[in-house]
ROKOL-566772 format. One line per 4 residues: number of its first residue (from 1); their letters; for each residue x, y, z of N, C-alpha, C. Coordinates in steps of 0.2 Angstrom, whole numbers, always signed. Layout:
BEGIN
NUM) a) X:Y:Z:X:Y:Z:X:Y:Z  ...
% end
This chain:
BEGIN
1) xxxx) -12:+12:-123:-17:+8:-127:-22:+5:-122  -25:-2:-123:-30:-6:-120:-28:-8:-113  -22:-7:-113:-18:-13:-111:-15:-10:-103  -15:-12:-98:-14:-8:-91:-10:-15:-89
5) xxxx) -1:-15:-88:+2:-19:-86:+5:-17:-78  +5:-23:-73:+5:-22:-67:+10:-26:-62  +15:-24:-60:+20:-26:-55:+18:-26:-49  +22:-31:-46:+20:-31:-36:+25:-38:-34
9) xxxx) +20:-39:-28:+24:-45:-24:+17:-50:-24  +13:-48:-28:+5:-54:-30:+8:-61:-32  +2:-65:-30:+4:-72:-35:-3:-73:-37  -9:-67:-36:-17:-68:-39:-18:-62:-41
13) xxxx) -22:-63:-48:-24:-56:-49:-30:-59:-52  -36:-55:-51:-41:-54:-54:-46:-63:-55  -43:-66:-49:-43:-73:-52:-41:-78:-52  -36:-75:-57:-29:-78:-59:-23:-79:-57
17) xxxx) -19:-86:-59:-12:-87:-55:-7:-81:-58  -4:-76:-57:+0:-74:-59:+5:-71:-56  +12:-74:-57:+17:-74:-49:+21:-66:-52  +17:-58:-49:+19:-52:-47:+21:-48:-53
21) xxxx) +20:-52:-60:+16:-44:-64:+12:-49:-71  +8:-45:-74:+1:-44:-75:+2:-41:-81  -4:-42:-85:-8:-37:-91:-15:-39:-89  -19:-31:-88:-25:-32:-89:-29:-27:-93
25) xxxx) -34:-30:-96:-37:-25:-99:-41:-19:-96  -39:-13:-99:-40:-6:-96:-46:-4:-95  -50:-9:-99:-58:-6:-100:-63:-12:-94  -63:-18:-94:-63:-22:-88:-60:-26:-82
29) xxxx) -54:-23:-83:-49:-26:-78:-48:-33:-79  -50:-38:-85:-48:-45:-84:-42:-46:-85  -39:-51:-84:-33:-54:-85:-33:-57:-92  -26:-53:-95:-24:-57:-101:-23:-64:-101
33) xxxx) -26:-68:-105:-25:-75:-103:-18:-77:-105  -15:-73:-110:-11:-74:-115:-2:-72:-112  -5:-68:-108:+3:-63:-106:+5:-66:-100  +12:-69:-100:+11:-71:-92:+19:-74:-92
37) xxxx) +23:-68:-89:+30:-69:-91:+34:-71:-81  +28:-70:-78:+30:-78:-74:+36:-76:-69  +36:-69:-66:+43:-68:-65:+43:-73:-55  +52:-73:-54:+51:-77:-50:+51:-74:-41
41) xxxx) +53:-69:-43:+52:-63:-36:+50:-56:-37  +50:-52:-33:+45:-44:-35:+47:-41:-39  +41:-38:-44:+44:-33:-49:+42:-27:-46  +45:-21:-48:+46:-17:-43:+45:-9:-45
45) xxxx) +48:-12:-53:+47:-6:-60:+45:-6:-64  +40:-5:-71:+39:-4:-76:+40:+0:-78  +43:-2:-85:+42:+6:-92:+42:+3:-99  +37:+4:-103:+35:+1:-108:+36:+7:-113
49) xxxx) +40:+5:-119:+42:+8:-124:+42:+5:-131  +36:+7:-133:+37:+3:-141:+34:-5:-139  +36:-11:-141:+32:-17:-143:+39:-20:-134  +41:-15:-131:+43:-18:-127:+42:-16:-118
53) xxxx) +42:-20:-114:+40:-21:-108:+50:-19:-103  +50:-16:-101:+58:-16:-95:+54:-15:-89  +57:-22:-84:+55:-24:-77:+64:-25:-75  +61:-21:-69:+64:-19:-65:+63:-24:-58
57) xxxx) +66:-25:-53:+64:-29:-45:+69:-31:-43  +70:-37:-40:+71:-44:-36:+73:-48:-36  +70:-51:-45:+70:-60:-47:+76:-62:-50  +76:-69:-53:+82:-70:-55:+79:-74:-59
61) xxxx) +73:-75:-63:+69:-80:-69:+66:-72:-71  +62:-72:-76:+57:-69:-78:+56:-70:-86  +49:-70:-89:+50:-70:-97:+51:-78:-98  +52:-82:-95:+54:-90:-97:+63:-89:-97
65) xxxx) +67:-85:-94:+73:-84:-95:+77:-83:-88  +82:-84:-85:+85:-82:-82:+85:-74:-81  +87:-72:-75:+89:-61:-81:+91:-61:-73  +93:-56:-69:+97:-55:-63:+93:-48:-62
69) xxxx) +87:-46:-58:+83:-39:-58:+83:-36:-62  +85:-37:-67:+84:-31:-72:+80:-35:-81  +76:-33:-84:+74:-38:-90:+69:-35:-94  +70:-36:-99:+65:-34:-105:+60:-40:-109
73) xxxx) +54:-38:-107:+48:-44:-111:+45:-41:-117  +44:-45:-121:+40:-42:-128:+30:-43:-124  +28:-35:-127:+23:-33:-122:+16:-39:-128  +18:-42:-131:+13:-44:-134:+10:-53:-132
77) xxxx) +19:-56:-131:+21:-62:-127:+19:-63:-121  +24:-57:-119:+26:-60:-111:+35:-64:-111  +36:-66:-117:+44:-68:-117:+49:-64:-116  +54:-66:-113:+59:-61:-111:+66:-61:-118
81) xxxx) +64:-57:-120:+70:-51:-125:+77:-57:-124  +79:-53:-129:+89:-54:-128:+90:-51:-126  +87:-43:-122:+92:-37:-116:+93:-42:-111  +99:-40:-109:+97:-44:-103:+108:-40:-99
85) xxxx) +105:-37:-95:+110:-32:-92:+112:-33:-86  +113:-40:-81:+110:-41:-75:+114:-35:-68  +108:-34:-64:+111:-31:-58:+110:-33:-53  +116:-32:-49:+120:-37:-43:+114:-35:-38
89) xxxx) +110:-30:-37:+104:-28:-31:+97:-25:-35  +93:-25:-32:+86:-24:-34:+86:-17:-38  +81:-18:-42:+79:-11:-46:+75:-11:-44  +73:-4:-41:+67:-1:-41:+61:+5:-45
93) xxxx) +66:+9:-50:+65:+13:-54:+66:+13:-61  +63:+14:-65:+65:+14:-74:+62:+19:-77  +66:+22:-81:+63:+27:-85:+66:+27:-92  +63:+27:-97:+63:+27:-104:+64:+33:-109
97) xxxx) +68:+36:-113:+68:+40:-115:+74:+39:-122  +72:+41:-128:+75:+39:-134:+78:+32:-134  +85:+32:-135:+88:+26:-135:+91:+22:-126  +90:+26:-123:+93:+26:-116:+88:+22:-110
101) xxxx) +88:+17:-107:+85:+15:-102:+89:+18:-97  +86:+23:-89:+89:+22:-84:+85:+18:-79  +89:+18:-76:+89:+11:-70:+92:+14:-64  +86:+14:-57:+90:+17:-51:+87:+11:-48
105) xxxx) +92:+9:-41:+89:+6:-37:+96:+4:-30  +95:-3:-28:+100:-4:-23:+107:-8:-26  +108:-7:-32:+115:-12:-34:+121:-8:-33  +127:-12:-35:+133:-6:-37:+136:-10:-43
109) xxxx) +132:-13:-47:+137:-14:-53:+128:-18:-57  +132:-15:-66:+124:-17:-69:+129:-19:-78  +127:-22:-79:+130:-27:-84:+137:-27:-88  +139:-30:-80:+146:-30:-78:+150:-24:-76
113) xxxx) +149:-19:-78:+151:-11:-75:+150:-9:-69  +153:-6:-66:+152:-5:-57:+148:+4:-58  +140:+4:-57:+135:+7:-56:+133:+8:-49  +133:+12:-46:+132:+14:-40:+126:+18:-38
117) xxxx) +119:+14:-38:+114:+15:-37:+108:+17:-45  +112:+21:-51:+109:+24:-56:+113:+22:-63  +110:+20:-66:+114:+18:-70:+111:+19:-79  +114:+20:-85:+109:+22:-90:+110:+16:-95
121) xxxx) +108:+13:-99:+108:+10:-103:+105:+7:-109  +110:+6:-115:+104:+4:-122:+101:+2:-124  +94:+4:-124:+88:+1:-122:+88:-5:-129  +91:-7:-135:+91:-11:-139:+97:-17:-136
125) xxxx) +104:-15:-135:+106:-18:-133:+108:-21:-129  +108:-16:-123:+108:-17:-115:+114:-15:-114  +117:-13:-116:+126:-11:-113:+125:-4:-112  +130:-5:-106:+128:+0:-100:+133:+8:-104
129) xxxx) +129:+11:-103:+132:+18:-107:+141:+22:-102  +141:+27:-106:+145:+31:-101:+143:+35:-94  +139:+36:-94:+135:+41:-92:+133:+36:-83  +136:+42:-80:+137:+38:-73:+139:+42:-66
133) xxxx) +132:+48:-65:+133:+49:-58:+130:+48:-54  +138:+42:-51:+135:+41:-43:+132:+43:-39  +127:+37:-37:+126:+41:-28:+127:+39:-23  +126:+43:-17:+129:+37:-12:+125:+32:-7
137) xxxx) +118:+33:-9:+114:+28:-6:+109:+26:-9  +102:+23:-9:+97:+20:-12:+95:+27:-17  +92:+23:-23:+88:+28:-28:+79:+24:-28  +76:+27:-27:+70:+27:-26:+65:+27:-34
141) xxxx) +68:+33:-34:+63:+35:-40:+63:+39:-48  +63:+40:-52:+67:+40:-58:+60:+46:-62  +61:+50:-66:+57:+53:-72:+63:+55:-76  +60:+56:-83:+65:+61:-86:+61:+66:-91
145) xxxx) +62:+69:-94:+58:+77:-97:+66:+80:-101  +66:+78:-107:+68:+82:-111:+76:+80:-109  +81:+84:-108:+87:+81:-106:+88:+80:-99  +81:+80:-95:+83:+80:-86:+82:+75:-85
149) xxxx) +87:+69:-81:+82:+65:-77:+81:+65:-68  +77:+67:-67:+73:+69:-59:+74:+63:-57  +79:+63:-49:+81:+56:-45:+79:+57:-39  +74:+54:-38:+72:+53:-30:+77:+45:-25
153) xxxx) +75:+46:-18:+78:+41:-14:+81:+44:-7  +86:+40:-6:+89:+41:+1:+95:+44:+0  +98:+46:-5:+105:+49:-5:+105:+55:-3  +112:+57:+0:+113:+65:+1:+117:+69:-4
157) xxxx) +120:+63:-8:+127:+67:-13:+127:+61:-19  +126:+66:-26:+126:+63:-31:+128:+67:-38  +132:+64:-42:+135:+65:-48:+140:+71:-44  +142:+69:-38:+148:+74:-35:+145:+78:-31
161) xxxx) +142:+81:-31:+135:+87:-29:+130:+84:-20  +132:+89:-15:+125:+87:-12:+118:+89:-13  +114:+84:-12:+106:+85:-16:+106:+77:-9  +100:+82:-7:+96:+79:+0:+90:+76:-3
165) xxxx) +90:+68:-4:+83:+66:-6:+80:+67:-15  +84:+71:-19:+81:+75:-23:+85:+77:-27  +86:+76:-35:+91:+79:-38:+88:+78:-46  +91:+85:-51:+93:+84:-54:+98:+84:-62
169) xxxx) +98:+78:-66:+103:+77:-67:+101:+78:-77  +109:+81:-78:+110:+85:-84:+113:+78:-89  +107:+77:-93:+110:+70:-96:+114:+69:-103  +116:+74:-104:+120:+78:-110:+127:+79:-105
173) xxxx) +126:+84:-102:+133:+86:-96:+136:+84:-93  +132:+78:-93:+132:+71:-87:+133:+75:-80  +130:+79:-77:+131:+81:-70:+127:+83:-68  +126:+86:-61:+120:+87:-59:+118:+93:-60
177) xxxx) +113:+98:-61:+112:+103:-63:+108:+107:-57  +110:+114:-56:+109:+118:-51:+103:+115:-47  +96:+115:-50:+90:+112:-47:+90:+107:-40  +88:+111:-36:+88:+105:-28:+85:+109:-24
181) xxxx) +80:+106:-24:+74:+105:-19:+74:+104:-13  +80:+99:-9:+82:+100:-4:+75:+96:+2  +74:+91:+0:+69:+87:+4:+74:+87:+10  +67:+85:+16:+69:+82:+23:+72:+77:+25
185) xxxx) +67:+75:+19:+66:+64:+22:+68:+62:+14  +65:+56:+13:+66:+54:+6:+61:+55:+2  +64:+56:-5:+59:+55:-10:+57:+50:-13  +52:+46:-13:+51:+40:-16:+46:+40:-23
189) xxxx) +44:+43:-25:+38:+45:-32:+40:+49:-34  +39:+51:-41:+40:+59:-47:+36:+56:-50  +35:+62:-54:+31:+64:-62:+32:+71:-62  +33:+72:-71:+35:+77:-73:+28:+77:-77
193) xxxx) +26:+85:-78:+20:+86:-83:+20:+94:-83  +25:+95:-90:+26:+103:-91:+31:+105:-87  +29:+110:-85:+33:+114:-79:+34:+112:-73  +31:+106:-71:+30:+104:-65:+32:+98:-63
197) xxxx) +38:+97:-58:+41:+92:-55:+35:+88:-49  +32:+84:-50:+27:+80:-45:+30:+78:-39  +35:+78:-35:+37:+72:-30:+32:+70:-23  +32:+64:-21:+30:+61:-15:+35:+56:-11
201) xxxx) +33:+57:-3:+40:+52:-2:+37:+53:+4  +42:+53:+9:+41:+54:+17:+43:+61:+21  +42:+63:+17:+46:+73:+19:+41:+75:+20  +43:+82:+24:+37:+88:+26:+39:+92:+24
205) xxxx) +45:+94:+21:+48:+100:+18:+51:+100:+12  +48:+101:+7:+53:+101:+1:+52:+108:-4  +59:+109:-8:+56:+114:-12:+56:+122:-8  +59:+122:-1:+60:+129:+4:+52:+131:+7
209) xxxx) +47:+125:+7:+41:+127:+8:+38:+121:+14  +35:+121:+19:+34:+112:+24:+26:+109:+18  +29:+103:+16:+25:+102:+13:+25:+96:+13  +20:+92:+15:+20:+83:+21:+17:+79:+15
213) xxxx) +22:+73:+13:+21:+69:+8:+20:+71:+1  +18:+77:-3:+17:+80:-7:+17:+84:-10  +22:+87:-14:+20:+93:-16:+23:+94:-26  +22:+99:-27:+23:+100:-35:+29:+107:-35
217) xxxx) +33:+104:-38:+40:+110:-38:+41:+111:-45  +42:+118:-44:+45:+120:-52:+53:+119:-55  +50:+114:-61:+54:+113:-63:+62:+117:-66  +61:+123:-66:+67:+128:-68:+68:+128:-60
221) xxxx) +66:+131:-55:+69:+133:-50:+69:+130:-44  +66:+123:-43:+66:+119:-39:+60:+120:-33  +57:+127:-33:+52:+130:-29:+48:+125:-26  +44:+124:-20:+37:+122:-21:+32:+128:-22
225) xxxx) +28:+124:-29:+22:+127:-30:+15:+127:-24  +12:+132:-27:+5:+132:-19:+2:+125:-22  +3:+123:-25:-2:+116:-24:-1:+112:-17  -7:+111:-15:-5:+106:-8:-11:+104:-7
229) xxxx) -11:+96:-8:-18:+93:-7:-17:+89:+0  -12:+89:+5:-12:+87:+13:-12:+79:+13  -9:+76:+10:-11:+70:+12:-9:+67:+18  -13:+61:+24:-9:+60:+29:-6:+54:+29
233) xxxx) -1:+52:+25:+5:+48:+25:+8:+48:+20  +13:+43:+21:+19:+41:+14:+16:+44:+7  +17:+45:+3:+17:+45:-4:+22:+41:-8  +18:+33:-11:+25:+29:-13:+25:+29:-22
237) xxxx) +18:+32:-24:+17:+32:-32:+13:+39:-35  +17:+40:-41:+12:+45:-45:+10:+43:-53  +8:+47:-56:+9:+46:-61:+2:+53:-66  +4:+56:-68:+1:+61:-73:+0:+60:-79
241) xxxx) -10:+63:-80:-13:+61:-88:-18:+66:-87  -16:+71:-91:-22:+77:-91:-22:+80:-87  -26:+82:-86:-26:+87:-78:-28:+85:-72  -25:+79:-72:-27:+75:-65:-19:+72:-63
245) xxxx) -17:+71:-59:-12:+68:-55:-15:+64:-51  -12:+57:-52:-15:+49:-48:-10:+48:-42  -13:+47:-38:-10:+47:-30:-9:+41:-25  -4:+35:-26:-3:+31:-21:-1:+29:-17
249) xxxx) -1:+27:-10:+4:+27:-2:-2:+24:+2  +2:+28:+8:-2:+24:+13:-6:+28:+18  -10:+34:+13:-13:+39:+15:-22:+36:+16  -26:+40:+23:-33:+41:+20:-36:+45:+20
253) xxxx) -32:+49:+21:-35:+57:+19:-29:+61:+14  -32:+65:+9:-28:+66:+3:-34:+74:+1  -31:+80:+1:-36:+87:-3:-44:+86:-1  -43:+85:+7:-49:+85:+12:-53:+81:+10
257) xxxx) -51:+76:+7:-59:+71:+8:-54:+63:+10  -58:+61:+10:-56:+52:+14:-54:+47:+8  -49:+47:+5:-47:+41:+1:-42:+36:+4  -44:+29:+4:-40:+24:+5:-35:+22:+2
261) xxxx) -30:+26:+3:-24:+23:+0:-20:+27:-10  -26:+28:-12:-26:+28:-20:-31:+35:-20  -29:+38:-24:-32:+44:-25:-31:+47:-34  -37:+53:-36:-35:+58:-41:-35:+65:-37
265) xxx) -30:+68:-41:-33:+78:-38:-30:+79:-43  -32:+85:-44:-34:+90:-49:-26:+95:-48  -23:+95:-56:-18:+98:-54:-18:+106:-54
% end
């Protein structure tokens, strides 16, 4: 909608006091005077679903409430919901899809259940589902498409299964599914749009193809696609709308031309 809501380690935006997440309007960038859920250390995740806001990070306030990294704000307020599912380490990842929030990040237990990095649950009432494959290191990055959720980070073995950096995961079957891409290094960013897995991270090879920060895999068989826009550093954000794919890291060159840090290419 109008409305462009924004997470970070900020305590100013646009002007304004506001301690690390934001609503600003999409068409001038102002600050909402009205929304200002005031969290108390870095948000880290957003995923907005319906009249509600799930923030992910750091804090241990947010929304005018208590909540332990993990929390849901009403996107019209800014006040923080009755979800409230706390985990024991940071969230960095959230993805939404029907009734189910997932949540990957550095904890090993998420409201009250011992979660090991990834974790799913009820996006109404916060209680942590059955649905539970381990990993054995940080989870980074989180998409979902249909029954798959796409899991970037630092793990080498998850839901039982080795998957380097990369995996995905059958959310009916609860397992991992053949699909592995098989990165070098970590993956830290996805987006899914159609047939196509987006990842960015710190690898040069993913998908059986050397491909430096960035590349786009087929979502059936894990390939890398010839897309290759070259950027020269990290890739730590994506996000797909149309036929553009949005590019953030710590790149300044990106598909032969010089951008700082942020970029569009063409998918």
């Amino acid at each position: 909608g109008p409305t462009v809501y924004v997470g970070g380690a900020f305590t100013q935006v646009g002007g304004q006091p506001r301690n690390r997440i934001a609503a600003l309007d999409a068409s001038s960038g102002q600050v909402l005077a009205g929304w200002n859920p005031n969290a108390s250390s870095d948000v880290l995740a957003l995923a907005l679903f319906g009249n509600t806001i799930y923030i992910g990070g750091y804090f241990v306030s947010v929304g005018g409430q208590e909540r332990s990294n993990l929390a849901a704000v009403d996107s019209a307020t800014g006040q923080a919901t009755s979800w409230n599912p706390p985990a024991n380490g940071r969230v960095n990842a959230l993805a939404v899809k029907g009734n189910a929030v997932y949540a990957g990040g550095a904890f090993s237990r998420v409201g009250g259940e011992e979660r090991k990095f990834l974790a799913a649950l009820d996006a109404k009432s916060g209680r942590v589902t059955d649905w539970n494959p381990a990993a054995d290191k940080e989870v980074k990055a989180l998409a979902v498409s249909g029954n798959t959720v796409y899991v970037g980070g630092l793990f080498n073995t998850i839901a039982g299964q080795t998957r380097n950096w990369i995996a995905a995961l059958d959310t009916v079957k609860k397992s991992a599914t053949e699909w592995n891409p098989d990165a070098d290094r970590p993956v830290l960013a996805l987006a899914v749009s159609g047939n196509t897995v987006y990842a960015g991270g710190e690898f040069k090879s993913i998908g059986g193809q050397g491909r430096d920060y960035l590349a786009a895999l087929d979502a059936t068989t894990g390939q890398a696609k010839a897309w290759r826009p070259f950027p020269d550093g990290v890739v730590n954000a994506l996000a797909v709308k149309g036929d553009l794919v949005y590019v953030g890291g710590a790149f300044s060159q990106i598909g032969g031309q010089s951008r700082s840090r942020v970029a569009a290419i063409d998918q």
